[in-house]
C-alpha positions in Angstrom: 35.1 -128.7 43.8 37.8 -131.3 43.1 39.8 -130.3 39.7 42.0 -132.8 38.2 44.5 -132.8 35.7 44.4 -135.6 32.6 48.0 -136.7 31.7 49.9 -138.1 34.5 47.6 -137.8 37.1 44.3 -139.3 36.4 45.1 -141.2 33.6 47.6 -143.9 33.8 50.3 -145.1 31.5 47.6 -146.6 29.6 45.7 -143.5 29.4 43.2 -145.0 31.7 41.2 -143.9 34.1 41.4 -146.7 36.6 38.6 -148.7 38.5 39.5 -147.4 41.8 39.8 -143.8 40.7 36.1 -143.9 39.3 34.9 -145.5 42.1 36.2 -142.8 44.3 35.0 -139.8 41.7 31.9 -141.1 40.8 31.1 -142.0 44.7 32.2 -137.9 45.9 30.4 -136.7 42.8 27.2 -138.4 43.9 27.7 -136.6 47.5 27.3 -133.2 45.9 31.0 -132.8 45.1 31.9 -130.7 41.6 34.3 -133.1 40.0 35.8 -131.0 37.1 38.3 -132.2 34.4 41.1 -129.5 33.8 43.2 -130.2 30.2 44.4 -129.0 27.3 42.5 -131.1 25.0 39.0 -129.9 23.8 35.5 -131.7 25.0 35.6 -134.6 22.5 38.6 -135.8 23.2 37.6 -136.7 26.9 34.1 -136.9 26.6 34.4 -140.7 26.9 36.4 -140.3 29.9 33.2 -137.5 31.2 30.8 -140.3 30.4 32.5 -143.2 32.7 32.6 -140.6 35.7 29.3 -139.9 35.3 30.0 -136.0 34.9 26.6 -135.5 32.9 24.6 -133.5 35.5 23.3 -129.9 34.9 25.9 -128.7 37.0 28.9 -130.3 35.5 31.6 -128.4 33.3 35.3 -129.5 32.2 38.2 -126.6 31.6 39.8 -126.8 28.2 42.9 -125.7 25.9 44.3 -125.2 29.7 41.8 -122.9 30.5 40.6 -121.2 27.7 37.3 -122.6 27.8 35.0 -123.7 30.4 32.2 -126.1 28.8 29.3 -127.1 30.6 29.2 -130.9 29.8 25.5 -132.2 28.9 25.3 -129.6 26.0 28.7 -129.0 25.1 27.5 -125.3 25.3 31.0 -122.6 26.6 30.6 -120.9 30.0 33.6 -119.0 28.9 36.2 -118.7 25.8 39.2 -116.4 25.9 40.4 -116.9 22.4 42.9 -114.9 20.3 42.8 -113.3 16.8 45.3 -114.5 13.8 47.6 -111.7 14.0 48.4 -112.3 17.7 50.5 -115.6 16.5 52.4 -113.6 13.9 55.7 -112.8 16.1 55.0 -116.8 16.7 54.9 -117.5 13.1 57.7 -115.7 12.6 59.5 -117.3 15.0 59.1 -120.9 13.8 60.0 -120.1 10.2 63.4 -118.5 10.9 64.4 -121.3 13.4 62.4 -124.6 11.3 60.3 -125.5 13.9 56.9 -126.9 13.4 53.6 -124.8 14.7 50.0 -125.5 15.3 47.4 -123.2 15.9 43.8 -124.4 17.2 40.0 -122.9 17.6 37.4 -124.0 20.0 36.8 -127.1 18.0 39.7 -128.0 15.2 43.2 -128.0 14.9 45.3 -125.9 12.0 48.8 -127.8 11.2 50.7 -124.8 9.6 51.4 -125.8 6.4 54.1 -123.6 5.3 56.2 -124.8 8.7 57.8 -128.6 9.0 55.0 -131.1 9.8 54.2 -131.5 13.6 53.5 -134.4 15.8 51.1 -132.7 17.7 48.1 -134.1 14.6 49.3 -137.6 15.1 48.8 -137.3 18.7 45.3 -135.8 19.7 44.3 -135.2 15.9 41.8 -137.9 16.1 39.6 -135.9 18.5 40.0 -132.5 16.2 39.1 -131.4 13.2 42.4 -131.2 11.2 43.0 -128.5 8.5 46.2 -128.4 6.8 46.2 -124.9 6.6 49.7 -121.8 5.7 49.7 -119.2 8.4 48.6 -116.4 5.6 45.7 -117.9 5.0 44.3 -118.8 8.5 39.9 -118.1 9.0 39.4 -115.3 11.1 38.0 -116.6 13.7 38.9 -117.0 17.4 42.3 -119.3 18.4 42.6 -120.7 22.0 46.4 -121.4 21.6 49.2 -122.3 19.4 51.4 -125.6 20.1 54.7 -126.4 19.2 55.3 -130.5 19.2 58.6 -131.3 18.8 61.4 -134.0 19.7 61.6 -132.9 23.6 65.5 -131.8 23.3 64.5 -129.3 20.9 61.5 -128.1 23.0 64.7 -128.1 25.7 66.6 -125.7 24.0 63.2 -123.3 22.7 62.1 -122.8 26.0 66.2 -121.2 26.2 66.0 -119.3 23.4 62.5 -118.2 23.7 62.5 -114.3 22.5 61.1 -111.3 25.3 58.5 -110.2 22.8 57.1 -114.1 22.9 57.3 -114.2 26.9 55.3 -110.7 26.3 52.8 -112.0 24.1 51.8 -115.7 25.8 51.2 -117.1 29.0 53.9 -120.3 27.8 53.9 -123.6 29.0 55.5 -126.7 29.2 52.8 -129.3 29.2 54.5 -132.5 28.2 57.9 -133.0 27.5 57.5 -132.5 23.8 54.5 -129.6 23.7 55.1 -125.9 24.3 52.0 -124.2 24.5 51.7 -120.2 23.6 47.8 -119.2 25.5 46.8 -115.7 25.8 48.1 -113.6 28.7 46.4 -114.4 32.0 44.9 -117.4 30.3 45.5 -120.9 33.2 43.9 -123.8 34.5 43.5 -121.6 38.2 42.3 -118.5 36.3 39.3 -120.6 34.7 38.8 -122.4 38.3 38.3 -118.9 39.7 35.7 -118.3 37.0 33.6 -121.6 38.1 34.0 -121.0 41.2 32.6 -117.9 40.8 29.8 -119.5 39.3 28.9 -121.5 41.4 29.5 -118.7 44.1 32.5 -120.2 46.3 36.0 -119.2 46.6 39.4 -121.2 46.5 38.5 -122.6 49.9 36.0 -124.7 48.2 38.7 -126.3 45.3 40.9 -129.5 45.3 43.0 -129.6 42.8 45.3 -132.4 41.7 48.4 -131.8 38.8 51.8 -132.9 38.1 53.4 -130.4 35.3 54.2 -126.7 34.7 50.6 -126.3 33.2 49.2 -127.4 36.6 50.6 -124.9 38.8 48.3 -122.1 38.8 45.9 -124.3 39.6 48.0 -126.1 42.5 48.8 -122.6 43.9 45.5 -121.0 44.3 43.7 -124.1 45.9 42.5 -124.2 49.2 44.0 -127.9 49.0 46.4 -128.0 46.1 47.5 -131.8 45.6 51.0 -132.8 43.4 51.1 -136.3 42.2 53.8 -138.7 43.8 55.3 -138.5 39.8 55.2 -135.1 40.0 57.8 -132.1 39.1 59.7 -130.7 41.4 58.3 -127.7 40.5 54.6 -129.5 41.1 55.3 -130.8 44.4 56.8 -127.5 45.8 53.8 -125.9 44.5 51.2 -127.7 46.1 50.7 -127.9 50.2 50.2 -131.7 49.5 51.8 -134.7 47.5 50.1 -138.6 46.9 51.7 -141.3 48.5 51.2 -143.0 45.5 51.7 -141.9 41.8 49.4 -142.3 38.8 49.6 -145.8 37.8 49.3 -146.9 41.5 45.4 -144.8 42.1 47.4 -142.2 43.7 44.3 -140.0 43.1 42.2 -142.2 44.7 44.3 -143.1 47.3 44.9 -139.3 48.8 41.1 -138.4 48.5 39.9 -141.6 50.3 42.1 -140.6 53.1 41.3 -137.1 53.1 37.8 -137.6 53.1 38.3 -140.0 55.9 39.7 -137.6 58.3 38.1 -134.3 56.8 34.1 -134.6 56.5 
């Protein structure tokens, strides 16, 4: 099973998924590899980039919302969704309206600016993909949440993750994902704690998982692969992580690149 990571290591600056990197996927997925696509954003927002690797097969599935869902592809239909209940964001909530900062809150399938909180950034970027519901925190459905977002100008996000309360810390499994998204998921809730779940599955273990990342969000997923593979433009953090690091980084096929000479010398 070969998990990758979206943002900075399969897609490029462009938010592309090169030539050469779906040559390489496309030719290991027709060998009877798993190719799997590990994110935070939900299954329409990369179900273009599913459909030009060919990931349509019955035994295809992506991990979402950084692992609380596992979706098996061809029917959209959840393997698994950990989600949380209204009241769990209302330390959160509370959080955000004494200090200013903006909040959103999503579902399985949409995306809840909070209404009563300054306006985000996190809409603009991925709202496209998700149903958007301008909605105050009070008056939330009550349905399941798979995590709450703050977007923000990434010095502020700097001096949150400094500031960030115990009873938070207590409440999420928090992470970094890009420089201007902190992500609050349920307790236990990763990209490597969903990959044990397919894996399980499919009825194979961590020896059977490649996994490539570059960000906090990525290392759970880096740690517990049998081959756990940092981009070149990785974090520190990333590349000390994983037991390997690309030669070359995500706007050069470094994706490619490392599993063309892996392959080479390891089948």
């Amino acid at each position: 099973m070969i998990a990758l990571d979206l943002d900075n290591t399969l897609l490029n600056s462009k938010m592309e998924i090169s030539d050469m990197n779906t040559k390489i996927l496309k030719k290991l997925h027709k060998q009877g590899k798993k190719i799997v696509l590990c994110t935070g954003r939900p299954i329409n927002a990369i179900w273009d980039w599913l459909n030009q690797l060919g990931l349509m097969s019955e035994d295809d599935y992506s991990v979402n919302f950084n692992g609380s869902l596992i979706v098996h592809n061809i029917d959209k239909k959840p393997l698994m969704a950990d989600g949380m209940k209204r009241p769990h964001f209302k330390n959160l909530h509370d959080f955000c309206v004494n200090n200013n900062f903006p909040l959103d809150i999503l579902d399985f399938s949409g995306l809840y600016p909070i209404s009563d909180l300054p306006i985000s950034g996190y809409e603009k970027r991925f709202g496209t993909s998700l149903r958007a519901a301008h909605t105050p925190f009070s008056k939330l459905p009550e349905v399941d949440y798979s995590k709450a977002v703050i977007c923000t100008e990434p010095a502020t996000i700097d001096q949150i993750v400094k500031t960030l309360p115990k009873q938070l810390k207590e409440d999420f499994h928090i992470v970094r994902s890009q420089p201007m998204i902190l992500e609050f998921l349920k307790p236990g809730i990763d990209k490597g704690s969903a990959l044990d779940l397919l894996l399980s599955h499919f009825e194979w273990t961590r020896e059977n998982l490649m996994t490539f990342g570059d960000a906090e969000n990525d290392l759970e997923m880096l740690a517990s692969a049998g081959v756990g593979v940092s981009m070149a433009n990785g974090t520190p953090e990333a590349k000390k992580t994983a037991n390997h690091v690309t030669a070359l980084d995500n706007n050069h096929d470094g994706v490619a690149d490392f599993l063309e000479t892996y392959f080479a010398t390891n089948d």
